[in-house]
Structures are given as structure tokens and as C-alpha cells.
C-alpha positions as CSV (number, residue, x, y, z in Angstrom):
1,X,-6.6,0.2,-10.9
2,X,-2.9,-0.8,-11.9
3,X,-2.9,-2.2,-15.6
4,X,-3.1,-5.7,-15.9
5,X,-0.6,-5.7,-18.5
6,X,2.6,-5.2,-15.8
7,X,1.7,-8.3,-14.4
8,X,1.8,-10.6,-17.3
9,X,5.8,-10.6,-17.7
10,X,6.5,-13.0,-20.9
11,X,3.0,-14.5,-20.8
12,X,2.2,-13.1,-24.5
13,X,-0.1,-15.2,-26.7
14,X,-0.3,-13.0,-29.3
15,X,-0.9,-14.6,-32.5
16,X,1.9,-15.4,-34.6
17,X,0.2,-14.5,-38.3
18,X,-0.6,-11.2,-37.0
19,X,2.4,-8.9,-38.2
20,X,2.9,-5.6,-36.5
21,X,2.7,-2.5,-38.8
22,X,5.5,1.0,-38.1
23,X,2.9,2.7,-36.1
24,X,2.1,-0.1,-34.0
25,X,5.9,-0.8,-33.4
26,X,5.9,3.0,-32.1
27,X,2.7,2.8,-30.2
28,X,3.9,-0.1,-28.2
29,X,7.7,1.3,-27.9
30,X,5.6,4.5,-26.2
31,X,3.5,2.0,-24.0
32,X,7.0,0.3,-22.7
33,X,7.9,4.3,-21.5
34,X,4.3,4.5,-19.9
35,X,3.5,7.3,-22.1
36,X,0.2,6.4,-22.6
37,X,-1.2,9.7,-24.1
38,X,1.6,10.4,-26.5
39,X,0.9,6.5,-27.6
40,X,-2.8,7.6,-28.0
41,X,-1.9,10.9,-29.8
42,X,0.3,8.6,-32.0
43,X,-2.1,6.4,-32.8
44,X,-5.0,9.4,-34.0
45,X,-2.5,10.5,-36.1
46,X,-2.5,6.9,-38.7
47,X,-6.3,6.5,-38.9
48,X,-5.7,4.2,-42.1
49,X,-4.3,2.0,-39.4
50,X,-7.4,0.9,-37.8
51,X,-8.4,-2.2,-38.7
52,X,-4.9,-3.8,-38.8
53,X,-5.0,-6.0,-35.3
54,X,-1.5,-5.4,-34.5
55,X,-2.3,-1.7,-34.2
56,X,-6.1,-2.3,-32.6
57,X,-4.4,-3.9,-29.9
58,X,-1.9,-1.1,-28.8
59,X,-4.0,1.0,-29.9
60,X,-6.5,-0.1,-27.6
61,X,-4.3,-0.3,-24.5
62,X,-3.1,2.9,-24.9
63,X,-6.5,4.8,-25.2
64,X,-7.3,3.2,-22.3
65,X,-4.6,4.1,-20.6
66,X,-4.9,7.4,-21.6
67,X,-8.6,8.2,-20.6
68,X,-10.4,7.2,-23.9
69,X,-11.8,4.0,-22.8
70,X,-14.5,4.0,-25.1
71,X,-12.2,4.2,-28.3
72,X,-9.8,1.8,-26.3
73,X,-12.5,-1.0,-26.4
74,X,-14.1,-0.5,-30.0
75,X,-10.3,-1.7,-31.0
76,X,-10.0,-4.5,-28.5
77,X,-12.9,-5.8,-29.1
78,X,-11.8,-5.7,-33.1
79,X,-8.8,-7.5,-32.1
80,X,-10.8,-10.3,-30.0
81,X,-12.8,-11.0,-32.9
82,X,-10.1,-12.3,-35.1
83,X,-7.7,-13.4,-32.1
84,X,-10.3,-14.9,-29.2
85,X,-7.8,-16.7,-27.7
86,X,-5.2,-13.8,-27.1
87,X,-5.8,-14.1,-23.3
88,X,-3.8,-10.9,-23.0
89,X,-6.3,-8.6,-25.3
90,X,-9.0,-10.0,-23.4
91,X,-7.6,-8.7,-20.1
92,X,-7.1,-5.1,-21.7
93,X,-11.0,-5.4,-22.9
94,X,-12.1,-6.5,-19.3
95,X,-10.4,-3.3,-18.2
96,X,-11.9,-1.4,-20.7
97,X,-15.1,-2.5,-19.4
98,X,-14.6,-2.0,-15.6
99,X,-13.3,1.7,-16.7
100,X,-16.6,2.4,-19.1
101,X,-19.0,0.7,-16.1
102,X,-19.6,-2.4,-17.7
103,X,-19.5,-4.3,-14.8
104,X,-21.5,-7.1,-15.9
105,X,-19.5,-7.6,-19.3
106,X,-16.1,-6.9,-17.3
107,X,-16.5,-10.0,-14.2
108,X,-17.5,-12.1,-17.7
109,X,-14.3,-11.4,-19.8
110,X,-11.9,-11.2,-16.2
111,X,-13.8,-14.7,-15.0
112,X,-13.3,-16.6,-18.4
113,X,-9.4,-15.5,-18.3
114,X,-9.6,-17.1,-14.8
115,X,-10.5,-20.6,-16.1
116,X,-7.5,-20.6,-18.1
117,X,-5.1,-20.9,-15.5
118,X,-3.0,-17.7,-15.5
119,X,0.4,-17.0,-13.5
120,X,-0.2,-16.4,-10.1
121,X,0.5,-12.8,-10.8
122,X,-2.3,-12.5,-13.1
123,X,-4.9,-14.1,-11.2
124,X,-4.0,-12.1,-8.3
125,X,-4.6,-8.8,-10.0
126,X,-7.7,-9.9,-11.6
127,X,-9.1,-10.5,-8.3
128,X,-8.3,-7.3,-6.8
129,X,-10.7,-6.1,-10.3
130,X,-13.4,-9.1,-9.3
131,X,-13.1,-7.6,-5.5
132,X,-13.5,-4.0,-6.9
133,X,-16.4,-4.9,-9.0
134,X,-18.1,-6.5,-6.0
135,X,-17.5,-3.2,-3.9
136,X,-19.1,-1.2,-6.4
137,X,-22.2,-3.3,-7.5
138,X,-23.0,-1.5,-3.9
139,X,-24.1,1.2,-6.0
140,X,-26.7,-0.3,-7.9
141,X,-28.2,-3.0,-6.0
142,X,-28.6,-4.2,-2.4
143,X,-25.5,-6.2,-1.5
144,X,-24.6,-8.7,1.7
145,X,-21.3,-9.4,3.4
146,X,-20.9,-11.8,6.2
147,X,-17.2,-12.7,7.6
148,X,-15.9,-15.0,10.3
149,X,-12.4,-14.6,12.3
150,X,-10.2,-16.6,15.0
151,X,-7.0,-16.1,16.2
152,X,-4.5,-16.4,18.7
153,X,-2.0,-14.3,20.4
154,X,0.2,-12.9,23.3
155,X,-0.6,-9.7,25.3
156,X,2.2,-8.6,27.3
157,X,0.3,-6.5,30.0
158,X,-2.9,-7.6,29.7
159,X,-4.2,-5.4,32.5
160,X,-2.8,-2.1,31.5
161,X,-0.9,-2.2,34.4
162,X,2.4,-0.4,35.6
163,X,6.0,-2.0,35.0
164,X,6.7,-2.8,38.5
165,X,4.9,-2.6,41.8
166,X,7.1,-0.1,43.9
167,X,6.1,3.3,42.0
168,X,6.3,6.9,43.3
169,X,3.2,9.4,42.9
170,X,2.6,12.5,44.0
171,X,1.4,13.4,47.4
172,X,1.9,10.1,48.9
173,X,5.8,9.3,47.8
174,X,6.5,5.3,47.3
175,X,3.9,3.2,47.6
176,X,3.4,-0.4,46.0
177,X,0.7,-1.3,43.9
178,X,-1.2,-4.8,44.2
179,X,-1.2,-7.2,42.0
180,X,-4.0,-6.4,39.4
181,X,-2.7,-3.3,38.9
182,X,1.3,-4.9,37.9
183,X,1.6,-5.8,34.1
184,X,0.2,-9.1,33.5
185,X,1.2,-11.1,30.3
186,X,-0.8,-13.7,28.8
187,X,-1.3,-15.8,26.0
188,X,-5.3,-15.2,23.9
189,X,-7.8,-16.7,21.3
190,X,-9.9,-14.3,19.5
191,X,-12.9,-14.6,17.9
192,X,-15.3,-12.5,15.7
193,X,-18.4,-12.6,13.6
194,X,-19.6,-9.7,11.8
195,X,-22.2,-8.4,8.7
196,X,-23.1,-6.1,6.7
197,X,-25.9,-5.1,4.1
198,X,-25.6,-1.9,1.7
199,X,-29.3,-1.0,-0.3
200,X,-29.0,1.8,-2.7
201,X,-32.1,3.6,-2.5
202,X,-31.5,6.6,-5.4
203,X,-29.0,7.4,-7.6
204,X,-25.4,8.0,-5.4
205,X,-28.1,7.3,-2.0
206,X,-27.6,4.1,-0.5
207,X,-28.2,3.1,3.3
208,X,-26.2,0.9,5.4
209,X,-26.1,-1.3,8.5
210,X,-23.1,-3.3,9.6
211,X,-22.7,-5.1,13.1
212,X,-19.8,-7.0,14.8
213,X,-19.5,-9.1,18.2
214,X,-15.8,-10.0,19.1
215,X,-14.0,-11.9,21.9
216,X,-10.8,-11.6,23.6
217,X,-10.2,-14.7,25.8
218,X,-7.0,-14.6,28.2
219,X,-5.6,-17.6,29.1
220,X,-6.4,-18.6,32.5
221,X,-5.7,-17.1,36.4
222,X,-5.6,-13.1,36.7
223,X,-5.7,-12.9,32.7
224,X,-9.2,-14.1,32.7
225,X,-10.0,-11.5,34.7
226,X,-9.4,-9.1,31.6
227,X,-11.8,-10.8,29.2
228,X,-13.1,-8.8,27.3
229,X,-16.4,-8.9,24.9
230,X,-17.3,-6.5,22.1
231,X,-20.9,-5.7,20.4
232,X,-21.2,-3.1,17.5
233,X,-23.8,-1.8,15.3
234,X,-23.6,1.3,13.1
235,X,-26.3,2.3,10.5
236,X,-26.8,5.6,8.3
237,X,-26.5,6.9,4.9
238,X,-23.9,7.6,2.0
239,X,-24.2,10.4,-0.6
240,X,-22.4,10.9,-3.5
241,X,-22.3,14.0,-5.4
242,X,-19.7,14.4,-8.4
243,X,-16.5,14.5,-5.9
244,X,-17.6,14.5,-2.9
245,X,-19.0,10.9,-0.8
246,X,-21.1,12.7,2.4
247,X,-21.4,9.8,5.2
248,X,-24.1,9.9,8.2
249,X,-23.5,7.2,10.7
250,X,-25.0,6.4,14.1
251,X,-23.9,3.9,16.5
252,X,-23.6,1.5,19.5
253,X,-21.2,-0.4,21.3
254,X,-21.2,-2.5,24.0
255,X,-17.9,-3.5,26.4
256,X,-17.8,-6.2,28.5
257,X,-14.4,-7.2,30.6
258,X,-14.9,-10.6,32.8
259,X,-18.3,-11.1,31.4
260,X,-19.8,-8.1,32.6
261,X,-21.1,-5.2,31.3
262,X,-18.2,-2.3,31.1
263,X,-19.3,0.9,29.2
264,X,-21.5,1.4,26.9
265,X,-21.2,3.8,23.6
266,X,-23.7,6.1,21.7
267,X,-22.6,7.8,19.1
268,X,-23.3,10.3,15.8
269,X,-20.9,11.2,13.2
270,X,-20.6,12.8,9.6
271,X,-17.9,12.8,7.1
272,X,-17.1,14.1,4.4
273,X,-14.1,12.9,1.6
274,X,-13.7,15.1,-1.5
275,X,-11.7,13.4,-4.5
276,X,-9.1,16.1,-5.4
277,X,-8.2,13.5,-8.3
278,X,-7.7,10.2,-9.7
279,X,-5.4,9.3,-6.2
280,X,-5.7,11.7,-3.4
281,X,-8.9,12.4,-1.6
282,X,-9.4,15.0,1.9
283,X,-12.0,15.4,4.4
284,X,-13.0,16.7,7.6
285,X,-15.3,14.4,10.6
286,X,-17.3,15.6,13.2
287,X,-17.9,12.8,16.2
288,X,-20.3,13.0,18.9
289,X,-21.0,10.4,21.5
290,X,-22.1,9.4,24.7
291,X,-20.2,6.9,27.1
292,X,-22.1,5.6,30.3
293,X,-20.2,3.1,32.6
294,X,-21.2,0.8,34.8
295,X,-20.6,-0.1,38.9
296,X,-18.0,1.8,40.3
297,X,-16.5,3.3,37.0
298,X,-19.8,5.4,36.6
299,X,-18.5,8.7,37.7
300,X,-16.4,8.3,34.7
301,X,-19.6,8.6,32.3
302,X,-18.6,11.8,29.6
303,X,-19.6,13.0,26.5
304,X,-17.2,13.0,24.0
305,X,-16.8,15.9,20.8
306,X,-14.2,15.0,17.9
307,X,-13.2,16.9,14.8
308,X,-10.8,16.0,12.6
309,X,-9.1,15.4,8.9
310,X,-8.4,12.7,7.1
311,X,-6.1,12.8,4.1
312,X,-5.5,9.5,1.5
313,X,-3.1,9.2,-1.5
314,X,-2.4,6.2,-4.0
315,X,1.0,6.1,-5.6
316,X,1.0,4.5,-8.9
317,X,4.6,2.5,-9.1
318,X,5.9,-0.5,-7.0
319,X,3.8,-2.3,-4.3
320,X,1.3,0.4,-5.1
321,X,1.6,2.1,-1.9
322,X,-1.7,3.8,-0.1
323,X,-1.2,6.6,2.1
324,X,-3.4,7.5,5.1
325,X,-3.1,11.1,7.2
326,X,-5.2,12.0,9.8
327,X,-5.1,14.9,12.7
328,X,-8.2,15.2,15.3
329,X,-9.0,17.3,18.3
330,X,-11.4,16.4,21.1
331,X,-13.1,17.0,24.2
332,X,-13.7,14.0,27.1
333,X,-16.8,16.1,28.8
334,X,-17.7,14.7,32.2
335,X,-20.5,14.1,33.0
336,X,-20.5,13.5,37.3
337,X,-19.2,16.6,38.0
338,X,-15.3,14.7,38.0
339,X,-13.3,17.1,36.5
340,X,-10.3,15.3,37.0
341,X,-11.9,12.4,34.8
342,X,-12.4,14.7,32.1
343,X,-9.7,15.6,29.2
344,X,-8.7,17.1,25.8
345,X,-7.2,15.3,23.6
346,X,-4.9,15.9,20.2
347,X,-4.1,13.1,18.1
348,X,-1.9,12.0,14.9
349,X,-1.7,9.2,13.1
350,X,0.3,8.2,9.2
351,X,-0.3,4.8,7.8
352,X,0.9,3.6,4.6
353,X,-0.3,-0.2,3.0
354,X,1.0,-1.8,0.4
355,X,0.7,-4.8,-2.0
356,X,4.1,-5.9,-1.9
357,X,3.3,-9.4,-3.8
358,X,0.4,-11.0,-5.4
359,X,-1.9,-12.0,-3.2
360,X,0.0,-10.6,-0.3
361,X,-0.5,-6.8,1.7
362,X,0.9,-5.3,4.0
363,X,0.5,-1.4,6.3
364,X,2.5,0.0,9.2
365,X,1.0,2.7,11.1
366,X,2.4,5.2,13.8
367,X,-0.3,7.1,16.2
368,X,-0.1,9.8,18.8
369,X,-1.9,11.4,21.3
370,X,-1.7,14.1,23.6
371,X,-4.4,14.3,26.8
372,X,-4.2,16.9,28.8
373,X,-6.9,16.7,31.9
374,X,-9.2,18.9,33.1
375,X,-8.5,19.4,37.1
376,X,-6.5,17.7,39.8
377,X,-6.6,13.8,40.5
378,X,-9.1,13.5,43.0
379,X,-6.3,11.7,45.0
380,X,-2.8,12.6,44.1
381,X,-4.0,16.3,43.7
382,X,-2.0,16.5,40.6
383,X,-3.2,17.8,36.9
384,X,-2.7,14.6,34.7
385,X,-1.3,14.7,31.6
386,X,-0.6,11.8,29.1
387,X,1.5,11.1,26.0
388,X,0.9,8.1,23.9
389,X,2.5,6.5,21.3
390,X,1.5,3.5,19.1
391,X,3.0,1.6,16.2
392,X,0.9,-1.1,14.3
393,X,2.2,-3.5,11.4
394,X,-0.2,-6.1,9.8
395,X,1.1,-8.6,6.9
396,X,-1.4,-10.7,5.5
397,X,-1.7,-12.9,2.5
398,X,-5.1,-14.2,0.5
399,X,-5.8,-17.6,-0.4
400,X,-8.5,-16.7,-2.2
401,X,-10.6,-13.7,-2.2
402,X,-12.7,-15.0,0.4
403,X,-10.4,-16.6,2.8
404,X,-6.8,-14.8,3.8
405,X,-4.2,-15.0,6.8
406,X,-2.6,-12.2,8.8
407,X,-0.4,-11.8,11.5
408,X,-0.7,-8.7,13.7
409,X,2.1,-6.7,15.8
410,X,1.1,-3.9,18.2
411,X,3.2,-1.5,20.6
412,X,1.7,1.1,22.8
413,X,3.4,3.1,25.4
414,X,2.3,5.6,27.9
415,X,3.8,8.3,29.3
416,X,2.5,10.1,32.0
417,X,3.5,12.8,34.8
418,X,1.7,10.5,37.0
419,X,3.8,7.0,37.3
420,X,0.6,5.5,38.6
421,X,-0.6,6.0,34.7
422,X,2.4,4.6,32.9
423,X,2.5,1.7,31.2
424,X,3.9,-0.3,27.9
425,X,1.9,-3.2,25.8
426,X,3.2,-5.4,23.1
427,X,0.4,-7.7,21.5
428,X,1.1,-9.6,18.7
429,X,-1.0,-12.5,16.7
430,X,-2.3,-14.7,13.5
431,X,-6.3,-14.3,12.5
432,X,-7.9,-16.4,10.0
433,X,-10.5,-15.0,8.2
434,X,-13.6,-16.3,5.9
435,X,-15.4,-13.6,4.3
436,X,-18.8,-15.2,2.5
């Protein structure tokens, strides 16, 4: 977690009786240079100076900086006793705190800082602490989370369909396709509820259960057609052992598109992320799951196998970037004897977010994916093959840390050997959220 300190500009309330010794004038100069552990080595070397608050509370900052949180606090919490309302010192000690696990005594300290009224820039980075403590209270007791969302939007083909009716395919030459199957734009609302409840059942075992329903509501004539309704629930267990967070899910989903029951989802997974340090953490998935249509679709019913990696790195430095990697392979089995409904697939995707102000965020992602199918449209008597691309950008910015604002932009495109297959999408929209 970034140091509070680089957010607090000119807001210094140090005490003006308390007169800064050599040392401490050194320490701090190191501190400016983000050298924390030669400011910590400098500091071991003047042990006469303890005592003297001017050094305790460089001192402090810089052992905590450095990886010696325990030290870091014994001299902030020197310096709070003779300077308690230092606002600054008391943010370093909160850190301390949330570094050492002392989450109860950490939300204290970062809440009564709070009630002063700090810059904007301030408060925004102590909630980001207040939100981290609330994620990791997970560990230790059962915790709830219930959130709300609406929003509106455009879709510009809402149907997935081709650019324009007059296409040529194989076998049959030019033909024209009818009007559901022509992109469709249309204007949407969206709505979502969702929950989730995380109960810790040994040391690093907790279980988990989390469900969503979500709505997607075109506006009016052919659109509403292309409604479409989403239910999700996932449950399973978490592991952690030293470096490595094992995760067990199993789940089901439920589409519906114009109110009627689409396809339905089964599925198991396992994961695995190992923490190669303090910022980067890699992993490999396994997937497994069952989809089962409904009506005509049902010869498309397959079971799906996925394996893939995931790859994450935090950069220390300005907007405090986050970066995501992931590669997967998989296999579309079918399950009707349809070979030409069954595929493999390869994807990639890269996604960075980033904190670009207080109390806003932001990511941009880029996906692709290669299917290459497993026998002859039934029809057209040609092998299909796809290529699709995707780009994703989300800015968003928090009220509060339970109520926030985002706007979404998404582009799709799909390119196919088949022309029948090809089409573009651009949807794009605001979502306000309440998390409670």
C-alpha cells in the first residue's frame, strides 16, 4: 500500500517546539530520495537519538518503510505521545499498524484522522487502507457484502448481426439475410443486484458463496427481442499457504434472451496464484463446465475444458499502475454429435488499471481469441474459423467508498472466413453503484 505520506503535499502539522537534531535532518533528506533502508541503516547507527521526537518520527517512517514495522511503531507511537495532534505521525502509526496486523488499532487511528477533515488527497488514500482492512477482516471472521447497480447505455448491434444484408457464403454465393440477423442498434437500462458472504473456517481456510442476477433491457421493437437476463451463483473454498492462495469454485448460470430460458452453465474450476513478491503474483486455472441449451439451439449443448495462466504486477510510482496477463487454451466438446458446433479456442488478454486521481480509477484492456472449429458447417460445408478482437476502457470515480460512478466503453469485432459470422459491436454506458 502506497505511503500515506506522498499524498499529504504541504499538509505538515508538525509541532513547532520540536527541533530536528543532524541525524534526523539526514534521515528525512534520505526519506525525500525514497531510500528508505539506507534511512533505517542511518538511523541504527545514532541510538542516543531515540527518544528525541524529531528523530522518532523519521525514524519511524523509515523503518516502516523499510520492513521493520515493529521498530517503526515503538517510535511513532513515542512521537504521538508528546505530539497527539501531529495528524501526520498518526497516519504513519496507522500504517504501522495495518503492516504489523493490527487491524483493529489501524481503522481506529486512520478513522480519527478522518474526522479531522483532511485534503481530498488524504482521505482518498486512507480509504483505499479502510477498504483494504475490510477485505482482509475476511480472514478472521465471517464477512457480508451486498451491492446494487443501474445504468444506461447504447448497443450498436444488439443482435450480433452482420453489417449489411446482401453477404456472400460459401456454397450458396449472394444471398440476403433477414432482418434479425442485420445489426440492430439500440439504446439500454441495466440493472443488477448481487451478494456475497466469506466465513473463515481455520487458519488461511475460509468458504465462500457469492450470487448475482442482472438485466439488460433494449429499448423497444426488434431490440426487445434481445433482452437478456442473467443468474449466477458460485460457491467453494480458499486456501492459503505461505505464498500460495489455492481457490475451488463451483458454479451456475442461467441465460435468458426475451424472457426465456437460453442456456444454462455448470461449471468446476481451481486456481492457483503464487506471490513471487511484494508485487507480482502467477498462476495456472483449470475450468470445466457443462452448457445445455434450450429449443432449437440444443444441438449446440458441449462441454467445455480450459487451462490457462494468469500473471499480475503492481508498479510502485505514478497512478500506481496494476498489470494483468493472461493466456488460455480450450476445448468446445459437443455434445449432439455436431461437429461443426464444436471448437478450440486460444485466447489473450493484457489489462492495466490505474488510480490516476484520488478517488478516481481507471483500466483499459485488449482481448483475443482464436477459434478454430471442429468440422464443416452443416450448411455452407465450410470449416469455420474465427478471429476476435476486443478492447475495454472503464473510468470510474468514488463518492464514497460505498457509492461510485463509471462509465463503460466496449469494441468487439469478428472476423471470420465465413461472412455469415462477421460482425462489429460498440457498447458504451454510465452504472451507478451502492455497495452496503
Amino acid at each position: 500500500m502506497k505511503r500515506i505520506t506522498t499524498a499529504l503535499g504541504g499538509w505538515l502539522l508538525a509541532a513547532a517546539c520540536c527541533a530536528v537534531a543532524a541525524p534526523a535532518d539526514d534521515i528525512k533528506a534520505l526519506l525525500d530520495q525514497r531510500k528508505a533502508a539506507e534511512a533505517y541503516a542511518l538511523a541504527k547507527k545514532n541510538p542516543g537519538e531515540i527518544g528525541n521526537p524529531g528523530f522518532d518520527f523519521y525514524f519511524g517512517i523509515a523503518a516502516i518503510d523499510s520492513g521493520h514495522a515493529g521498530e517503526g511503531v515503538l517510535a511513532l507511537e513515542r512521537y504521538v505521545v508528546n505530539y497527539p495532534d501531529n495528524l501526520e505521525a498518526r497516519l504513519e502509526l496507522a500504517r504501522g499498524y495495518f503492516v504489523l496486523g493490527e487491524d483493529a488499532r489501524a481503522r481506529e487511528e486512520f478513522n480519527s484522522v478522518l474526522k479531522a477533515n483532511p485534503p481530498p488527497g488524504v482521505a482518498a488514500n486512507i480509504e483505499r487502507f479502510l477498504s483494504a482492512l475490510d477485505a482482509r477482516q475476511s480472514s478472521y471472521r465471517t464477512t457480508t457484502g451486498v451491492f446494487a447497480e443501474i445504468g444506461y447505455g447504447h448497443d450498436s448491434n444488439v443482435n450480433g448481426g452482420v453489417g449489411s444484408a446482401g453477404i456472400v457464403v460459401p456454397v450458396f454465393g449472394s444471398v440476403r439475410v433477414g432482418a434479425s440477423g442485420v445489426e440492430t442498434p439500440s439504446n439500454f437500462s441495466y440493472l443488477a443486484l448481487g451478494a456475497e458472504i466469506i466465513h473463515p473456517v481455520a487458519p488461511g481456510v475460509a468458504v465462500f458463496a457469492n450470487g448475482r442476477i442482472d438485466g439488460k433491457y433494449n429499448s423497444g421493437g426488434l431490440p426487445s427481442e434481445f433482452d437478456q437476463g442473467n443468474i449466477a451463483v458460485n460457491g467453494g473454498m480458499t486456501y492459503l499457504n505461505d505464498k500460495n492462495l489455492f481457490r475451488a469454485t463451483a458454479s451456475h448460470a442461467s441465460v435468458e434472451v426475451d424472457h426465456k430460458r437460453f442456456r444454462d452453465v455448470d461449471g468446476l474450476s481451481g486456481e492457483l496464484s503464487h506471490q513471487l513478491d511484494e508485487l507480482q503474483s502467477f498462476g495456472p486455472f483449470l475450468q470445466w463446465a457443462r452448457l445445455s441449451y434450450t429449443g432449437d439451439n440444443q444441438p449446440r449443448d458441449a462441454d467445455l475444458y480450459a487451462a490457462g495462466v494468469n500473471y499480475r504486477k503492481a508498479f510502485i510510482g505514478p497512478y500506481q499502475p496494476l498489470l494483468t496477463l493472461s493466456a488460455n487454451v480450450s476445448e468446445e466438446a459437443n455434445r449432439r454429435n455436431r461437429p461443426d458446433l464444436g471448437r478450440d479456442m486460444y485466447g489473450l488478454r493484457a489489462a492495466v488499471a490505474l488510480t490516476p486521481a484520488p478517488k478516481w480509477f481507471a483500466s483499459v484492456g485488449l482481448g483475443y481469441q482464436l477459434s478454430k472449429y471442429s468440422g464443416p458447417d452443416a450448411l455452407l460445408q465450410t470449416v469455420r474459423r474465427d478471429d476476435y478482437y476486443s478492447l475495454d476502457a472503464t473510468v470510474g470515480y468514488a463518492f464514497t467508498r460505498k457509492l461510485s460512478l463509471r462509465g463503460e466503453f466496449i469494441v468487439t469485432e469478428n472476423k471470420s472466413n465465413i461472412e455469415l459470422y462477421e460482425y462489429n459491436r460498440n457498447l458504451y454506458g454510465v452504472k451507478l453503484r451502492y455497495d452496503f
